[in-house]
C-alpha positions in Angstrom: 0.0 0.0 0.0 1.6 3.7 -1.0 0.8 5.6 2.2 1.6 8.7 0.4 -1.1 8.5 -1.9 -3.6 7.3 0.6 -2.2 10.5 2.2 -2.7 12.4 -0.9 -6.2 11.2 -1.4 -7.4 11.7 2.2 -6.0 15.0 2.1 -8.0 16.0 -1.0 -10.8 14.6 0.8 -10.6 16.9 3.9 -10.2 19.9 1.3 -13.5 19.0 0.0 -15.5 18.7 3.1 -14.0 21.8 4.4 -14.7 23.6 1.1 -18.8 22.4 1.8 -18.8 23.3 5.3 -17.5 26.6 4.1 -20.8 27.2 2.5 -22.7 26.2 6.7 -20.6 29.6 7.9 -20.4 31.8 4.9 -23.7 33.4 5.7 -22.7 34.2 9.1 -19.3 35.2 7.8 -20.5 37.2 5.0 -22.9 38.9 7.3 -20.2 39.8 9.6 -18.0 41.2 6.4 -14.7 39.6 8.7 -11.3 39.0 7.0 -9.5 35.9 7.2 -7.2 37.1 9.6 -10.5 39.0 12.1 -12.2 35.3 12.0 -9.0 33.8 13.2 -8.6 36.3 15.8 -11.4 36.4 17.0 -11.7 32.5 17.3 -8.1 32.3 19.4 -9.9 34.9 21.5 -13.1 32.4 22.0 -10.6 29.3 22.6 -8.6 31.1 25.0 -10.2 34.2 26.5 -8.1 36.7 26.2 -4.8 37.4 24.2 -1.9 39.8 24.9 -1.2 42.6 21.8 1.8 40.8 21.4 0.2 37.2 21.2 -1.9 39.3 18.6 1.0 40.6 16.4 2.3 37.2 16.4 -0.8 35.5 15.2 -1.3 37.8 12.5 2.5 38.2 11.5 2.3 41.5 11.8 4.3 44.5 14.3 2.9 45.9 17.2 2.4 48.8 15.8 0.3 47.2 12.6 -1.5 44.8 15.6 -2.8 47.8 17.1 -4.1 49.1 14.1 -5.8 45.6 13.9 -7.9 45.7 17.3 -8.6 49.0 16.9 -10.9 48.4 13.5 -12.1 45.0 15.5 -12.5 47.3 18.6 -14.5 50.4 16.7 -17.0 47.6 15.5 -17.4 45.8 19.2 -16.0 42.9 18.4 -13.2 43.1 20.8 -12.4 45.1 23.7 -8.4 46.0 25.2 -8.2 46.1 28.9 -5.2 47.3 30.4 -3.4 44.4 32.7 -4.2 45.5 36.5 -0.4 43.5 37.3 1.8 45.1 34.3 0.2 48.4 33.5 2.7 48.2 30.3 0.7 44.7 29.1 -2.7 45.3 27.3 -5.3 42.1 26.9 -7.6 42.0 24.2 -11.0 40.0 24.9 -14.2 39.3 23.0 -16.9 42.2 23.2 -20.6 41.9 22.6 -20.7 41.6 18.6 -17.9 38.7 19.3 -19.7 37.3 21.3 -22.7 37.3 19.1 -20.7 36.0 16.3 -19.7 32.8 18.0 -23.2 32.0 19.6 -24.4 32.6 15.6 -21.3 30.1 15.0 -22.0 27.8 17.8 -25.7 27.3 15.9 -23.9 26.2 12.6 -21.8 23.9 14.5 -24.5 22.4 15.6 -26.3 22.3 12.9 -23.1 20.9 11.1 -22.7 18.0 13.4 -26.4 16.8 13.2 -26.1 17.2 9.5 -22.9 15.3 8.9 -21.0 13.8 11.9 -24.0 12.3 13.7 -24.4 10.0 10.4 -20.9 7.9 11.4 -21.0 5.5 14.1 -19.9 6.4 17.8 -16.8 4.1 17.5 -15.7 6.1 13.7 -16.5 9.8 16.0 -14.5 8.7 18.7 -11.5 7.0 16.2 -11.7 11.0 14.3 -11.2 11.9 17.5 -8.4 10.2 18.4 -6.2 11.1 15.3 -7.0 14.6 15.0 -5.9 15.0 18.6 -2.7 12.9 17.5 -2.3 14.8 14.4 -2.8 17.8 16.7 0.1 17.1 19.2 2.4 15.9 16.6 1.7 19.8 14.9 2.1 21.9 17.7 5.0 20.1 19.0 6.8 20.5 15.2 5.8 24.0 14.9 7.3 25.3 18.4 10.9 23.2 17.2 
């Protein structure tokens, strides 16, 4: 068996499920008229809470300076707040504010709606084996990219 093109074809696979669920959030994204870069953002901020403008700069590849730019255009539209850290007065956190937060409860409803449509139709033993390898997969990234 050629596990590179068994790699090759699984990988075209994913691209054309993610291409279709594209279509489940484009309304929501359209709606919200967010770059690439806002959406992704904006979802760190949702996974993790809050981000430093540094952590910021670094996700978008981008200086400081050019970071700030970014929040403030997320900020002016209420998707974000910047709150100043009460232990390092020098250190300003970014978190979610109300239209964020209505963006991923709007999200949150196409998930759902995504896993009843599609995910729900595989067995409990395939969800939990998906599972398992995309948290393997996940580990085996993360520790890579930090090296």
């Amino acid at each position: 068996m050629d596990l590179k093109r068994v790699l090759i074809e699984a990988n075209r696979y994913t691209q054309e499920i993610q291409a279709i669920f594209i279509k489940e959030y484009k309304k929501i994204l359209d709606e919200n008229d967010l770059s690439g870069k806002q959406s992704v953002v904006l979802s760190m901020l949702d996974m993790k809470g809050k981000l430093t403008m540094n952590e910021v700069a670094e996700l978008i590849s981008a200086t400081p300076s050019a970071a700030s730019q970014f929040i403030k255009k997320l900020e002016g539209r209420k998707y974000v707040k910047r709150e100043v850290n009460k232990e390092n007065r020098r250190e300003v956190f970014v978190t979610l504010d109300e239209t964020g937060e209505k963006f991923f409860k709007e999200m949150n409803e196409v998930d759902e709606k995504v896993f009843e449509k599609y995910f729900m139709q595989l067995s409990e033993e395939d969800i939990l084996t998906y599972h398992s390898i995309l948290k393997k997969l996940h580990g085996i990234v993360l520790k890579e990219d930090t090296e």
